[in-house]
C-alpha positions in Angstrom: 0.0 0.0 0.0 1.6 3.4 -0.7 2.0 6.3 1.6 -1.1 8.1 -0.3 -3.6 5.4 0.2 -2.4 5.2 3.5 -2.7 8.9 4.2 -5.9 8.6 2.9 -7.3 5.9 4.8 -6.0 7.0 7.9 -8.3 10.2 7.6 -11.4 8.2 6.3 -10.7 6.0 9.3 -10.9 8.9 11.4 -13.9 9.6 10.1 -15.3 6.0 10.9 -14.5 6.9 14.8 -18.3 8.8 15.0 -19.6 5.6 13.5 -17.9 3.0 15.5 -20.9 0.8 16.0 -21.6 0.2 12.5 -17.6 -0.4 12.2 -17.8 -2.5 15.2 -20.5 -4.6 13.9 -18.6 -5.0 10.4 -22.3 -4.1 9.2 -21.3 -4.3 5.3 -23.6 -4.9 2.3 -25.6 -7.5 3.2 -26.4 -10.6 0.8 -29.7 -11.7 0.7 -31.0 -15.3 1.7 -30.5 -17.4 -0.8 -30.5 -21.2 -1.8 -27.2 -23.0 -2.4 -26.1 -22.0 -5.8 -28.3 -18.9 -6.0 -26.5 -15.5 -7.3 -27.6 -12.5 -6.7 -27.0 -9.4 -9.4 -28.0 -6.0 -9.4 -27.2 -2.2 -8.8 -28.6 0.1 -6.5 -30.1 3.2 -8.2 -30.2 6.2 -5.4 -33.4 7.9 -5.5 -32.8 11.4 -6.2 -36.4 13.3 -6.3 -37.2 15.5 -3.8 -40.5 15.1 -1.1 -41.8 18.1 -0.6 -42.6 18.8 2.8 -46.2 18.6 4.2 -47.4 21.6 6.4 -48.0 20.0 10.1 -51.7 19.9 11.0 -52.5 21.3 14.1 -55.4 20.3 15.8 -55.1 22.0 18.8 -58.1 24.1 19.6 -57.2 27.1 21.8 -60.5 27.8 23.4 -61.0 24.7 25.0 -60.0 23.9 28.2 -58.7 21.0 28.2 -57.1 20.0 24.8 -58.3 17.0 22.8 -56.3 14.0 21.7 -53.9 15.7 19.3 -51.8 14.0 16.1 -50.3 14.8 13.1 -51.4 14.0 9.6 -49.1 12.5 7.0 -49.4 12.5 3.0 -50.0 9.6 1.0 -47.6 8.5 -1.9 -50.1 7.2 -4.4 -47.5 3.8 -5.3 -47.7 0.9 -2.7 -46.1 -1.6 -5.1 -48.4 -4.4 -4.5 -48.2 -6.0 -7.9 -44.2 -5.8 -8.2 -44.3 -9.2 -6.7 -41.5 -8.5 -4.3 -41.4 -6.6 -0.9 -42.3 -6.7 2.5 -46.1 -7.3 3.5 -47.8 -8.8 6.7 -50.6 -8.0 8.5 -51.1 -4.7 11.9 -52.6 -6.0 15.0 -52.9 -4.3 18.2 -52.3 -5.4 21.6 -55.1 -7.5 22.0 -54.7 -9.2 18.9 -57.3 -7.2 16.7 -56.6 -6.1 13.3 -55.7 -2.5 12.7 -57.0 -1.3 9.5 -56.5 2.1 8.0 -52.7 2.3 9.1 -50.3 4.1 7.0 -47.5 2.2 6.2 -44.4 2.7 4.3 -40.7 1.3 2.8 -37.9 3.9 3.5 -34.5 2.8 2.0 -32.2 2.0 4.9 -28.7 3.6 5.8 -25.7 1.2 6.2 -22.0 1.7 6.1 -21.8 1.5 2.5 -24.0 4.2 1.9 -24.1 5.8 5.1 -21.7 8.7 3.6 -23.7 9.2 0.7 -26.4 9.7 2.8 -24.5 12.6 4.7 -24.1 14.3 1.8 -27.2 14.5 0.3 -28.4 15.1 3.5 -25.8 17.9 3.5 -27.1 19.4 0.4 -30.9 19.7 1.4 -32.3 16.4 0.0 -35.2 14.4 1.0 -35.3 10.7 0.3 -39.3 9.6 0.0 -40.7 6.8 0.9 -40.1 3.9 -1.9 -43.4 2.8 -1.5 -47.0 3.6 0.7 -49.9 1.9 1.1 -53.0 1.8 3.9 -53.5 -1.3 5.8 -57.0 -2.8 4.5 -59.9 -4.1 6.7 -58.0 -7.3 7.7 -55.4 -5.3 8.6 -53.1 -6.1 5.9 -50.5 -4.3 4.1 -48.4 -5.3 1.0 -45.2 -2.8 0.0 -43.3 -3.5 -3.2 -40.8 -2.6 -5.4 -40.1 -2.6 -8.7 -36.0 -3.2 -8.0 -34.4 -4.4 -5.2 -31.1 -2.9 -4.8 -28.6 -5.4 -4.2 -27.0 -4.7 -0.9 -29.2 -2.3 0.8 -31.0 -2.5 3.4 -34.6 -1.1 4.7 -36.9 0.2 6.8 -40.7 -0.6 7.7 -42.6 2.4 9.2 -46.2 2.1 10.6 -48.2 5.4 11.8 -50.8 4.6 13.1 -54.6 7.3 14.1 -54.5 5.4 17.9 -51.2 3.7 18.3 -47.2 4.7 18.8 -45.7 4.8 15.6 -44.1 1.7 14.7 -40.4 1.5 13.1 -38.8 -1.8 11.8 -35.0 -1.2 10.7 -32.5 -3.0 9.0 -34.9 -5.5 6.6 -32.9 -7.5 3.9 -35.4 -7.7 0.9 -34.3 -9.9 -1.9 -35.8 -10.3 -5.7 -38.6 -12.3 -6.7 -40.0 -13.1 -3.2 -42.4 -11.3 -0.7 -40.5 -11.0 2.9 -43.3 -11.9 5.1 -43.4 -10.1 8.1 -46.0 -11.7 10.0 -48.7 -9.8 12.0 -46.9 -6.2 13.8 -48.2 -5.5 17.1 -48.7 -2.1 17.5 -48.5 -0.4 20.7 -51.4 1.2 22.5 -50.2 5.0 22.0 -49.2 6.3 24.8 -49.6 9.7 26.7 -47.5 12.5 26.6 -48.3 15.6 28.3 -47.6 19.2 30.1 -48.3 22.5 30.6 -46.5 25.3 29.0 -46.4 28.5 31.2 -44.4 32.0 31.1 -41.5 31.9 33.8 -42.2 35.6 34.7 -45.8 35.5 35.8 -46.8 32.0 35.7 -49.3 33.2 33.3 -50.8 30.0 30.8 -49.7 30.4 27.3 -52.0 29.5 24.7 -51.2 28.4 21.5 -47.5 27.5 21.9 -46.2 24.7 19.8 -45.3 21.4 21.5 -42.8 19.0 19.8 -42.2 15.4 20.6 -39.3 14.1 18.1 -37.3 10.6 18.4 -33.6 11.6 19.1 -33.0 9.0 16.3 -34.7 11.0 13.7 -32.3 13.4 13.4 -30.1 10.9 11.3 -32.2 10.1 8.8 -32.7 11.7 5.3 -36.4 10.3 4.6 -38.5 11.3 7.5 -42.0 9.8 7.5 -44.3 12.2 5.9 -46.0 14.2 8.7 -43.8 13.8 11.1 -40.9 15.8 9.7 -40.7 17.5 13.2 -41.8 14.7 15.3 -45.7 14.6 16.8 -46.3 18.6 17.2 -49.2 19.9 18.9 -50.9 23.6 20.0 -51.4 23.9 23.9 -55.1 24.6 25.2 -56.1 28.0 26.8 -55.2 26.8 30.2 -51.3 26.1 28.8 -52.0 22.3 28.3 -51.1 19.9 26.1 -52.0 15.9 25.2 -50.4 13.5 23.1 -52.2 10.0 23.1 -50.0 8.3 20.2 -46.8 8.4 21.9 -44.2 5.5 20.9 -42.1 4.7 24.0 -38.5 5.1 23.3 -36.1 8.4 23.4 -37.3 11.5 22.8 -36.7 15.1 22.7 -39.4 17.5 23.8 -39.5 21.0 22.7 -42.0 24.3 23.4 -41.7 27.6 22.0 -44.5 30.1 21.2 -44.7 33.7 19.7 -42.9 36.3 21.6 -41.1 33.4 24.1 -38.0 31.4 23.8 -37.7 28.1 22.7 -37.1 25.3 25.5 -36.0 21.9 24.9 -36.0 18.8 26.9 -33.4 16.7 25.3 -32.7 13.0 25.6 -36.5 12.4 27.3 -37.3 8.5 27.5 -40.8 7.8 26.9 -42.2 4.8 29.2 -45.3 2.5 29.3 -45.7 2.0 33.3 -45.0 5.9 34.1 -47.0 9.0 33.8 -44.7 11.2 30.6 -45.1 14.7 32.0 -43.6 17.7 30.5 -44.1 21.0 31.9 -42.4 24.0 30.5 -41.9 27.9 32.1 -40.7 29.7 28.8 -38.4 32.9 28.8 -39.5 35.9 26.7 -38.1 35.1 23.2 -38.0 36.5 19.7 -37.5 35.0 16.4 -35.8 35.4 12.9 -37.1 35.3 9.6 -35.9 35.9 5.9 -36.2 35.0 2.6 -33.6 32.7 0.6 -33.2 33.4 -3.4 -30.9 33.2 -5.9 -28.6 36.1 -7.2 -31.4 37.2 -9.9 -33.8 37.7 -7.2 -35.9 34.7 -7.4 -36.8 32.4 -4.2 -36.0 29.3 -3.6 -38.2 27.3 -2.3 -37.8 23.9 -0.3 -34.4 25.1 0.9 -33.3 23.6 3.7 -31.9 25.8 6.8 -30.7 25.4 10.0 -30.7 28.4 12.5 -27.9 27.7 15.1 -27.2 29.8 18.5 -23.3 30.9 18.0 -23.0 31.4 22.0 -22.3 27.6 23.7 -24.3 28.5 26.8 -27.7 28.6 24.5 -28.1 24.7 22.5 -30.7 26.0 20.3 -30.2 24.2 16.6 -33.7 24.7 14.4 -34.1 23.6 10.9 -37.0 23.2 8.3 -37.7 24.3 5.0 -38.5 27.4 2.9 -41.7 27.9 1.5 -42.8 28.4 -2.2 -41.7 32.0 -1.6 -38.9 31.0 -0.3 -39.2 32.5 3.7 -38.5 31.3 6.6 -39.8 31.9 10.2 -38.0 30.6 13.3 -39.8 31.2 16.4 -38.8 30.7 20.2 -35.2 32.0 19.8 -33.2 33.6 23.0 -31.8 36.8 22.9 -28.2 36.5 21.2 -26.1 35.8 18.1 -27.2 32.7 15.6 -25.5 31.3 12.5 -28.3 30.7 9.5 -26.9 27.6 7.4 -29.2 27.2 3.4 -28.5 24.6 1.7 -30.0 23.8 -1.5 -30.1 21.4 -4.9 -28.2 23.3 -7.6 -26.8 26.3 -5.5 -23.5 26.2 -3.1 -24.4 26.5 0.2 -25.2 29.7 2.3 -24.0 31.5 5.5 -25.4 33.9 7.2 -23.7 35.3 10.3 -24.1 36.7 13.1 -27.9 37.0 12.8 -29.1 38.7 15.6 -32.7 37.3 17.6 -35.3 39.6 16.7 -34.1 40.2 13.0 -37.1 39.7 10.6 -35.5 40.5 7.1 -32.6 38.7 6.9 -31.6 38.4 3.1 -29.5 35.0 2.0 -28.5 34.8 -1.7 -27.3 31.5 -3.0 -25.2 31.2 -5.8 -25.3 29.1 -8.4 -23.2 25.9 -8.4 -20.5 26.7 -10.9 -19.6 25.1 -14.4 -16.9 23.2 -16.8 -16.6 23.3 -20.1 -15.5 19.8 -21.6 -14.2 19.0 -24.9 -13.4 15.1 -25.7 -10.8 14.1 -28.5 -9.1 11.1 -29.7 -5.5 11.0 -29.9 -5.6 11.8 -33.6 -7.6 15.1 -32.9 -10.6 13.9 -33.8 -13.6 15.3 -31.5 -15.6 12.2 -29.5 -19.7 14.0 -29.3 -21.3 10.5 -27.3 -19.9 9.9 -23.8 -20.4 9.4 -20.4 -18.9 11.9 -18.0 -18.5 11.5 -14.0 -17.4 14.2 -11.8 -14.4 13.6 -9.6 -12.2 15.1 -6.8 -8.2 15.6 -7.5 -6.2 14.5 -4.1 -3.3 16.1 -4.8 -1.3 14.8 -2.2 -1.9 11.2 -3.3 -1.8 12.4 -6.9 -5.5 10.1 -7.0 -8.7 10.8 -8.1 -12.1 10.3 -5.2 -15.5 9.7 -6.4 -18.1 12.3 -5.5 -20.6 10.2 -3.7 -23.7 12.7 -4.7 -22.9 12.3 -8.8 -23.9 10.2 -11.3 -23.3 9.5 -14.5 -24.2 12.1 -17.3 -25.0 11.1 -20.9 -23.2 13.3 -23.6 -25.0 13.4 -26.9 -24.1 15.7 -30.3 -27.3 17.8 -29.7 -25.7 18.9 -25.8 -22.4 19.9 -27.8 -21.6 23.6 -28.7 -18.6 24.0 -31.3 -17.9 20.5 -29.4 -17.8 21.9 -26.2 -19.8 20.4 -23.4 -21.0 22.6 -19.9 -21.5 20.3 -16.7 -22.8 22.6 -13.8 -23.4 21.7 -10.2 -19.8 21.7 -8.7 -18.9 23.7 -5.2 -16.3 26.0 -4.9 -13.2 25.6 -4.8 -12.1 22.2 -5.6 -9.9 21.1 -7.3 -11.5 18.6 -9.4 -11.6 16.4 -12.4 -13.6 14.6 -14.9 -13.7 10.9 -15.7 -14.7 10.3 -19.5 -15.4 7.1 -20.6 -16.4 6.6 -24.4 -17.2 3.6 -26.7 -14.4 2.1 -28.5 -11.8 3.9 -25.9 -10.2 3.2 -22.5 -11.6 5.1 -19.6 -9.9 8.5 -19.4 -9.1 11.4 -16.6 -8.8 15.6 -17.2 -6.3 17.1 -15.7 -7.1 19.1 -12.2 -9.1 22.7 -12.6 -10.7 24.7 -9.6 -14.0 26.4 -9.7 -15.1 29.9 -9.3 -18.6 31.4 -8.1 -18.9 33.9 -10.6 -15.9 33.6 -12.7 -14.9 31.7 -16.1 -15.8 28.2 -16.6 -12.8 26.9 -16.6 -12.1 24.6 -20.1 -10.8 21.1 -20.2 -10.1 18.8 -23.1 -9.8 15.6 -22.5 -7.7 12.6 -24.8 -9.0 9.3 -24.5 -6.9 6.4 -26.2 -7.2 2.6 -26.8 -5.5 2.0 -23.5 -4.3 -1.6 -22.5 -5.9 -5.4 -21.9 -5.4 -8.1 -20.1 -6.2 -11.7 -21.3 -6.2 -15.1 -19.2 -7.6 -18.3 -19.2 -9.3 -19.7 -15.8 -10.1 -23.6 -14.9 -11.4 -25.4 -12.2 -9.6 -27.5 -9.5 -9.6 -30.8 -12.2 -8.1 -29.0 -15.4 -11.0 -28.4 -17.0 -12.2 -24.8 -18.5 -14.3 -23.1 -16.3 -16.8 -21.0 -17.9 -19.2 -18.1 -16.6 -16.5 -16.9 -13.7 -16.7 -13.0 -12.8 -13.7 -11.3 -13.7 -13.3 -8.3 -12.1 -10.9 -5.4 -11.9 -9.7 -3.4 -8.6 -7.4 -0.8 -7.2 -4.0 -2.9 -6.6 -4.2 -2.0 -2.7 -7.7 -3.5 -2.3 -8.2 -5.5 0.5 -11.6 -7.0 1.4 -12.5 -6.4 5.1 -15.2 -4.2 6.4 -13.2 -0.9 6.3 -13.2 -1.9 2.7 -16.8 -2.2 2.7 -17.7 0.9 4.4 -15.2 3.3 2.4 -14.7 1.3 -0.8 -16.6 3.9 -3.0 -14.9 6.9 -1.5 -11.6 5.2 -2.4 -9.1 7.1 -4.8 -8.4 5.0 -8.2 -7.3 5.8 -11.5 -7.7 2.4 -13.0 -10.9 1.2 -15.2 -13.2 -0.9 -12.8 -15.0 -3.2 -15.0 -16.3 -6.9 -14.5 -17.1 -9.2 -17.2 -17.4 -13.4 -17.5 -15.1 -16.0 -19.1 -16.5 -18.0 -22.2 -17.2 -21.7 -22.4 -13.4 -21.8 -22.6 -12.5 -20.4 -19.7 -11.1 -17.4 -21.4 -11.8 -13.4 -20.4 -10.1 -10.5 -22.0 -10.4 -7.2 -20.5 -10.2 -4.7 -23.1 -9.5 -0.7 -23.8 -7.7 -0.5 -20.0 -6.4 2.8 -18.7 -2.6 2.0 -18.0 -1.7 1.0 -14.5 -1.5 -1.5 -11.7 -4.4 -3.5 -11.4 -6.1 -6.5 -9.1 -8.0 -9.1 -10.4 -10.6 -10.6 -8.4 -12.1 -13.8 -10.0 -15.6 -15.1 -8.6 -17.8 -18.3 -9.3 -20.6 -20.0 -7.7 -19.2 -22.7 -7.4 -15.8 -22.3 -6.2 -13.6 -20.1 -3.7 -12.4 -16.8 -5.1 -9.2 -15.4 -5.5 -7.5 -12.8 -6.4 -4.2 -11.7 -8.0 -1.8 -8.7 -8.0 0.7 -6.3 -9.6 -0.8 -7.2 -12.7 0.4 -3.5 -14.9 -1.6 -2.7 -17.9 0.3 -0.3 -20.6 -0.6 1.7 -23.5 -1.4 -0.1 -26.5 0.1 -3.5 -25.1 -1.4 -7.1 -24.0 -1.0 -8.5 -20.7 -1.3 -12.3 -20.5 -1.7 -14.1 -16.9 -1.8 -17.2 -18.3 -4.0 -20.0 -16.4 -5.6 -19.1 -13.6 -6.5 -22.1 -11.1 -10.2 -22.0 -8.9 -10.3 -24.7 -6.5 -13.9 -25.5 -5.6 -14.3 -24.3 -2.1 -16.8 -25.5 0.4 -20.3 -24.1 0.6 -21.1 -23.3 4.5 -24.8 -23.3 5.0 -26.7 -23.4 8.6 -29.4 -22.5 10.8 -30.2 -19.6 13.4 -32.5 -19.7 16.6 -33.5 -17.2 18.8 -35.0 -18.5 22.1 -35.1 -22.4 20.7 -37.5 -21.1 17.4 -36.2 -20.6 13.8 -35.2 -16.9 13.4 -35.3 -14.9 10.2 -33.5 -11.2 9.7 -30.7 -12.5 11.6 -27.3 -11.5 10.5 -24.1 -13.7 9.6 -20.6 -12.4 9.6 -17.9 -15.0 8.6 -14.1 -13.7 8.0 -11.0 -15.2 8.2 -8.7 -15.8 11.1 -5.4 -14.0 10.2 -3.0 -16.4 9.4 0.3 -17.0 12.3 2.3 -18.4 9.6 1.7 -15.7 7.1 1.4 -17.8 4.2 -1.7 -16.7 3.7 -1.8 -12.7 3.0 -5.5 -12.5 2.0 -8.5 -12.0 3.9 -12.2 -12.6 3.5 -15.0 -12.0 4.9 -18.8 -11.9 3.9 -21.8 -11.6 5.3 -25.5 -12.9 5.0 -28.9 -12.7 6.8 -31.0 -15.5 7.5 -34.5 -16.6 5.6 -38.0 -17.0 6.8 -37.0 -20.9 8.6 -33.9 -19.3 10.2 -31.8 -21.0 7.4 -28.6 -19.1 5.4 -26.1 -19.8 2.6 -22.7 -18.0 2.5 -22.6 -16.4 -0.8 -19.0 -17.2 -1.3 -17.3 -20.7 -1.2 -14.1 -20.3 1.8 -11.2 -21.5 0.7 -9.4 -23.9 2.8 -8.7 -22.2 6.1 -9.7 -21.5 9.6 -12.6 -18.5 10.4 -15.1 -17.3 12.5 -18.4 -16.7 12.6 -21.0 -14.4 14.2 -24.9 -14.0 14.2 -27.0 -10.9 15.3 -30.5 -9.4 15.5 -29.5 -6.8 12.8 -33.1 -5.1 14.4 -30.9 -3.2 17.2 -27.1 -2.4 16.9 -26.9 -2.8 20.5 -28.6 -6.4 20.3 -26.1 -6.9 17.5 -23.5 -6.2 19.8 -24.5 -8.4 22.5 -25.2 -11.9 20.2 -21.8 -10.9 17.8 -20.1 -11.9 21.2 -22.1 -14.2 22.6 -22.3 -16.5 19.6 -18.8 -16.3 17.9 -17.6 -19.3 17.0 -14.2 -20.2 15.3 -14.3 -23.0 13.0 -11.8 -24.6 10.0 -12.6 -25.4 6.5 -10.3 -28.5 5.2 -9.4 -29.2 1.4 -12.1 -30.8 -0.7 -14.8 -30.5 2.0 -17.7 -29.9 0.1 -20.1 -28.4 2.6 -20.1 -27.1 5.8 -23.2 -26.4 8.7 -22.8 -23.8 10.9 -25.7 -23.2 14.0 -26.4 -20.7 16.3 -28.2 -20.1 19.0 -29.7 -16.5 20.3 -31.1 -16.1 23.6 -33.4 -12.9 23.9 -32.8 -12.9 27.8 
């Protein structure tokens, strides 16, 4: 490994120290259940639209006394999915064992450590991740979410909100293709009562109308928030001060009250319990608020922006965000007298700073500029301009002399009709950089720009890019008798690669400048990995039915062949097994298996790989080990703690010997 990836790694590793549970857990991409000799394909295609954000309903009615029970309406995707054929359905019960009809349910895409960072930063930049699919439970209380793809790898999240229950949240769901993930019936929790009064400190007086906001502490890490509950529950007190909440979830909380003309107070960190009364009472300061309007630098609003108004002095913890509206102002109530930071951020626009913005300011202006541009040309190395292409926007790590990925971008199409005199404009990069562009073009190896900054408000800078033939690589690969061995994944990697859960976690924010490309061998056995960019490469060869490997130092140069001749798989041994939780089969539970670092240090590589378990508590690695000695780990994937608790509890060690064809692994969870 050279000093640059190691440079590198050693900051994304400091990054990994604010999500050491997931690291802990070595929570990579999961594979789904499947049957010996099942592969599973597929890519995961972010969702990129934007939800806009429902109004809250308030149905607080300050004249009355005492205040009815109050909750929060949500909006309805129209798509549920049901005849996809694949998904997650079962059947909403309550405590008594009656159905619950009329429930609204949804399928959120889940947050792991492979995409956990992309998450970040669209969350970052103001996106909303809907719901993949909605639906109402019917009369009999069922409910059936599907999709039309399931991304391979990912996992998901069930969400139930129910009119007279706690909502219900069911995390960490492995989905696979082709099969409904049945559930079973959900038990949902009689809702529970939360409530308070909200007075004035000076006076003691009752204060009317004030806003009351009951919000899971875990909510503010997610980038989908169920419609409707974008703040939490949020109610209006009564005339006497009161408030009541009868769909409480128990679990923790943080409680907030604020009102017109006083301060904002929050209750952070609150745990919400079934045998205890949940009282909140609140004596609020005199506070004022700050408001604005967000456009662009023509003057027109932007709506849907997402801001966050932050108090600058550490002795007030007051961090408020939400969303413009459609002309573009904002309105942040409850504020302490003192000095706040005002953070936009916005699709399309860099991000904007407004500071210090003093309590009580109502016209703050912030003006976000425009993300800025490139112009791209592409030629061949005989001058000749290249109008179809794919372009991918990178970062330049001039340190490590390396190119990053940028997690929020995807590919853009080139076509003749975007061309002007052959020059191409991408927009939506950030100040200041420096960055690059990845070309790729039929009929050419993948090629790189060279580095260029950008500049709100100045020239578009103006690259051309060369692409060439590049290099190949050719090799034949046969089983453990001789024989050709045909359909066996072939697939290229950065030289340093190692597979482990670091790996896993920060693979795609890597730094490469190689072409990553997989392809199969043909009924001879033979691959031949064409138009290269020059370099050192890895070659990682999979197959169903045998152990992969990989090999090295393999260098691909400019207009030249690489052979590495025959290529050996042996056949591996397929480890299948069973799972229990308190003596009964248990499905959604997660396997790790890696490998056992070798004392002798003949063997350099390690594995690892990870599957969760099916309906009957049964799994199927889905790799083949390789002779060796490992160990193994289940969890309820449900709770990272949980996880935590059964990774220890039921790690095992176990060796694989030569020609062993299968092996059964069992576990054993106790909930206790």
């Amino acid at each position: 490994m050279n000093s640059g990836t190691k440079t590198l790694l050693t900051i994304l590793l400091i990054a990994a120290v604010g999500f050491g549970a997931w690291a802990l857990l070595g929570n990579g991409p999961d594979a789904p259940p499947v049957d010996p000799g099942t592969a599973t394909t597929g890519e995961v295609q972010p969702v990129q639209q934007e939800q806009p954000k429902p109004a809250p309903v308030r149905t607080a009615d300050p004249t009355t006394t005492t205040p009815p029970d109050q909750r929060t309406a949500v909006t309805q995707p129209v798509e549920s999915g049901r005849d996809y054929g694949q998904g997650v359905r079962g059947r909403l019960v309550d405590e008594f064992g009656r159905v619950v009809a009329g429930s609204d349910c949804y399928l959120f895409l889940g947050t792991n450590p492979a995409s956990m960072f992309e998450d970040m930063l669209l969350a970052q930049k103001g996106v909303v991740r809907p719901p993949m699919a909605a639906t109402k439970s019917d009369e009999q209380g069922n409910f059936a979410l599907g999709l039309r793809e399931i991304p391979e790898g990912r996992v998901f999240e069930l969400r139930v909100v129910g009119a007279a229950h706690g909502d219900h949240v069911q995390p960490n769901l492995t989905l696979f293709a082709g099969r409904w993930w049945e559930v079973g019936d959900i038990k949902l929790g009689a809702g529970l009562v939360v409530s308070g009064r909200v007075v004035a400190r000076q006076g003691g007086a009752p204060i009317a109308g004030a806003t009351v906001q009951v919000k899971p502490v875990n909510q503010q890490l997610t980038i989908g928030p169920t419609p409707g509950r974008e703040q939490g529950i949020e109610v209006l007190t009564a005339t006497d001060g009161s408030f009541r909440i009868a769909n409480a979830a128990t679990g923790l909380v943080n409680v907030a009250a604020f009102g017109t003309g006083f301060a904002r107070q929050e209750k952070l960190t609150q745990q919400i319990r079934a045998d205890a009364e949940n009282v909140f009472d609140f004596e609020l300061d005199p506070g004022l608020a700050i408001a604005g309007v967000v456009t662009d630098a023509q003057g027109k609003p932007v709506a849907s922006a997402r801001y966050q108004v932050i108090a600058i002095a550490p002795k007030t913890p007051i961090n408020v965000d939400g969303r413009t509206d459609r002309e573009g102002r904002f309105e942040v109530h409850g504020l302490v007298e003192g000095p706040y930071q005002v953070i936009v951020n916005a699709e399309g626009f860099t991000k904007g700073e407004a500071k210090p913005v003093m309590a009580g300011e109502m016209d703050r202006h912030i003006v976000l500029e425009a993300q800025g541009a490139v112009r791209v040309k592409v030629v061949a190395k005989n001058g000749r301009l290249v109008e179809r292409y794919s372009v991918w926007r990178k970062t330049w790590h001039e340190a490590q002399q390396m190119y990053g990925n940028m997690m929020t971008s995807g590919e853009v199409r080139v076509n003749p009709r975007d061309l002007e005199n052959g020059w191409f404009r991408l927009t939506g990069w950030d100040p200041p950089g420096p960055y690059a562009l990845e070309v790729r073009a039929q009929g050419f190896a993948m090629a790189y720009s060279t580095p260029f900054p950008i500049t709100v408000g100045g020239e578009d800078p103006e690259v051309v890019v060369e692409v060439s033939e590049g290099g190949s690589i050719i090799g034949v690969v046969q089983g453990g008798d001789g024989s050709p061995l045909a359909g066996v994944a072939v697939r290229t990697v950065q030289n340093e690669w190692e597979e482990n859960p670091i790996s896993d976690m920060f693979g795609m924010m890597m730094p490469y400048k190689i072409t990553l490309v997989t392809l199969q061998t043909d009924r001879s056995g033979t691959f031949k990995l064409e138009r290269l960019t020059p370099g050192p490469y890895q070659l990682r060869f999979e197959h169903p039915e045998h152990s992969g490997l990989s090999m090295r130092d393999v260098v691909v140069t400019e207009g030249q062949r690489t052979d590495v001749g025959t290529i050996r798989m042996v056949q591996g041994t397929l480890v299948t097994g069973t799972v229990l939780l308190d003596g009964a089969p248990a499905p959604q539970i997660k396997i790790q298996v890696s490998s056992v670092p070798d004392p002798t240090g003949q063997r350099k590589t390690m594995m690892q790989t990870n599957v969760v378990s099916d309906e009957q508590g049964r799994f199927t690695l889905p790799k083949r080990l390789p002779p060796g000695n490992y160990q193994a780990s289940a969890g309820r994937q449900s709770n990272p703690f949980l996880m935590v608790v059964d990774y220890q509890k039921t790690k095992q060690e176990f060796q694989v010997g030569v020609g062993v064809p299968e092996y059964r692994l069992q576990f054993q969870i106790t909930s206790q």
